[in-house]
C-alpha positions as CSV (number, residue, x, y, z in Angstrom):
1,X,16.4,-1.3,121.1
2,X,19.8,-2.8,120.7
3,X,22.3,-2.0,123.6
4,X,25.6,-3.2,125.2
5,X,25.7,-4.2,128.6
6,X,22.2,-2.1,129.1
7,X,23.1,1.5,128.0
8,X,22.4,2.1,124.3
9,X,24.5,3.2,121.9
10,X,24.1,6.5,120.2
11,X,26.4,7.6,117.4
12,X,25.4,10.6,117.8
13,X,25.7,11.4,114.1
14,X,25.3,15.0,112.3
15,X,22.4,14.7,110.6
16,X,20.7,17.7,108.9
17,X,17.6,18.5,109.4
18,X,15.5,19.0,107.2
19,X,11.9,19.5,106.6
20,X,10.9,15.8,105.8
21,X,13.3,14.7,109.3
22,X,10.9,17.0,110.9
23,X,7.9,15.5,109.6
24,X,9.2,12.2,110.1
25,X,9.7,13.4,113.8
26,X,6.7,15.0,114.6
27,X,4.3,12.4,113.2
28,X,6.9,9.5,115.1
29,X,5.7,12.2,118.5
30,X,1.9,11.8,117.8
31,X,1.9,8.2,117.9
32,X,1.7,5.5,120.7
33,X,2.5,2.5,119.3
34,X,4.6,0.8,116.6
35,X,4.4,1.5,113.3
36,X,5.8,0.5,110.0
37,X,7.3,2.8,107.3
38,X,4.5,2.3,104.9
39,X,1.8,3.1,107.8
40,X,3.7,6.0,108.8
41,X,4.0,6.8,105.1
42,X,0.3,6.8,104.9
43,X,-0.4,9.0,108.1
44,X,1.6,11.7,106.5
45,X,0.4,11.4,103.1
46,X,-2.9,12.1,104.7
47,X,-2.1,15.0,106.7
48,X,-0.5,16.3,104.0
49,X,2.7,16.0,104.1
50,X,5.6,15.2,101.1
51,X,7.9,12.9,102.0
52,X,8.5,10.1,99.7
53,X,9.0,6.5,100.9
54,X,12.2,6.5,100.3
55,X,13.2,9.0,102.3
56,X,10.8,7.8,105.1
57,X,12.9,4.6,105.3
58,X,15.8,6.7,105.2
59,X,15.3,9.1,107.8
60,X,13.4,5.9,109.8
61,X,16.3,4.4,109.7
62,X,18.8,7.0,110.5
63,X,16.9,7.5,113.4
64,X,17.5,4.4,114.9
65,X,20.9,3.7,114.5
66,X,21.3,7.1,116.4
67,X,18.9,5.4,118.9
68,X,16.2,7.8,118.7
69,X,13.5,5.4,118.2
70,X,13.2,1.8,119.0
71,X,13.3,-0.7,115.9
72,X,11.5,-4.1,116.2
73,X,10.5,-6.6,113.5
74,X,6.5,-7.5,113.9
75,X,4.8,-11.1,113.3
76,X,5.8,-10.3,109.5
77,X,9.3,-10.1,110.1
78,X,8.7,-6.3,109.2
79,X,10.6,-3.1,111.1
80,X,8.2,-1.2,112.8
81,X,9.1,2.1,114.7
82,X,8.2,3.7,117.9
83,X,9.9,7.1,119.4
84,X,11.1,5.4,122.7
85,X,9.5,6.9,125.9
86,X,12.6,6.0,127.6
87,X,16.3,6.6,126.9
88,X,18.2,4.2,128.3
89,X,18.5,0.5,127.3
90,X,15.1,-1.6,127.7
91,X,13.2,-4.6,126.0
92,X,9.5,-4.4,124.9
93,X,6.5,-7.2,125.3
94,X,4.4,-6.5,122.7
95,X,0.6,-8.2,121.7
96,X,0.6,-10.0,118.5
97,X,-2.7,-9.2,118.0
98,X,-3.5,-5.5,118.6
99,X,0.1,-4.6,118.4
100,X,0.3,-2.9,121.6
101,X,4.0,-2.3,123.3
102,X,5.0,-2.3,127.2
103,X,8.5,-0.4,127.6
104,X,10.0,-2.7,130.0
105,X,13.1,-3.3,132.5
106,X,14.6,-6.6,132.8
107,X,17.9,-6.2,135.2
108,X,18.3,-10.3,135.1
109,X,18.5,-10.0,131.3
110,X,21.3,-7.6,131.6
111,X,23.0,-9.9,133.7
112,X,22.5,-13.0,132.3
113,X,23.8,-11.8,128.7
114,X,26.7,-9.8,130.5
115,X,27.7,-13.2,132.3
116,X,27.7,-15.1,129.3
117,X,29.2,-12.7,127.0
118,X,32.2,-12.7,129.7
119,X,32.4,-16.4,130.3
120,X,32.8,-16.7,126.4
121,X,35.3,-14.1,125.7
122,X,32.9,-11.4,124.0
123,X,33.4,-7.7,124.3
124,X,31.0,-4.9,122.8
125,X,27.7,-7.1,123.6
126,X,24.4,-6.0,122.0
127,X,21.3,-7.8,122.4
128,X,17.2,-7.7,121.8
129,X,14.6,-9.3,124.3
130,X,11.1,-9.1,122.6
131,X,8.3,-11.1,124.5
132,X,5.3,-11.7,122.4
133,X,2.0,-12.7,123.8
134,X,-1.6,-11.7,123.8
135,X,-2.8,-8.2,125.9
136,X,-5.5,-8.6,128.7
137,X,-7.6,-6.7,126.1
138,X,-7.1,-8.9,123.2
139,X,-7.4,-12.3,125.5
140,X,-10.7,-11.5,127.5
141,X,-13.3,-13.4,126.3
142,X,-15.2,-12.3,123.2
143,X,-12.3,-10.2,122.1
């Protein structure tokens, strides 16, 4: 999730909700861990619901600039979603294998880019830390 100096930002916009939001929403509530627009697509073709993909990346996308769920690009370079279990600002270190996401804090992060930011002259700072690596379930041996 983007943030400046460690809170994010939330514009807070009106957006009207309608049934595909809500569908969007409650699917995005059911799920653990990141998810593309197409795979999300595909979960709620199958349950039955009508939202086009269109309006998937629409609403997907709405969503997250108001900083209701957490946008990340995966090993493909693609945006994949995630309804954020926390709601202040936060980094993630995700598996590249499995796909699986750890919310976590990073205080010397917030620092570090708030220091440079400063000593450079920058106001209204944003910034993304995503640490890639292997779970202990996808490295044990045989996996």
């Amino acid at each position: 999730m983007s943030a400046g100096a460690g809170q994010p930002t939330r514009k807070g916009s009106e957006q009207r909700v309608t049934r595909q939001r809500r569908a969007v929403s409650a699917t995005l509530d059911e799920l653990d861990d990141f998810v593309s627009t197409q795979e999300l697509y595909r979960t709620m073709h199958e349950r039955g619901e009508s939202v086009s993909l269109a309006t998937a990346y629409r609403i997907l996308q709405s969503m997250a600039d108001d900083g209701l769920v957490d946008v990340l690009r995966n090993g493909e370079g693609e945006a994949v979603y995630r309804r954020c279990a926390v709601e202040h600002h936060h980094h993630h270190l995700l598996c590249r294998k499995c796909g699986r996401a750890v919310e976590i804090e990073a205080p010397a992060v917030e620092q570090w880019a708030a220091r440079i930011a400063r000593e450079h002259g920058y106001t209204e700072v944003a910034h993304t830390v995503e640490i890639y690596g292997l779970c202990p379930e996808c490295s044990a041996p045989g996996a």
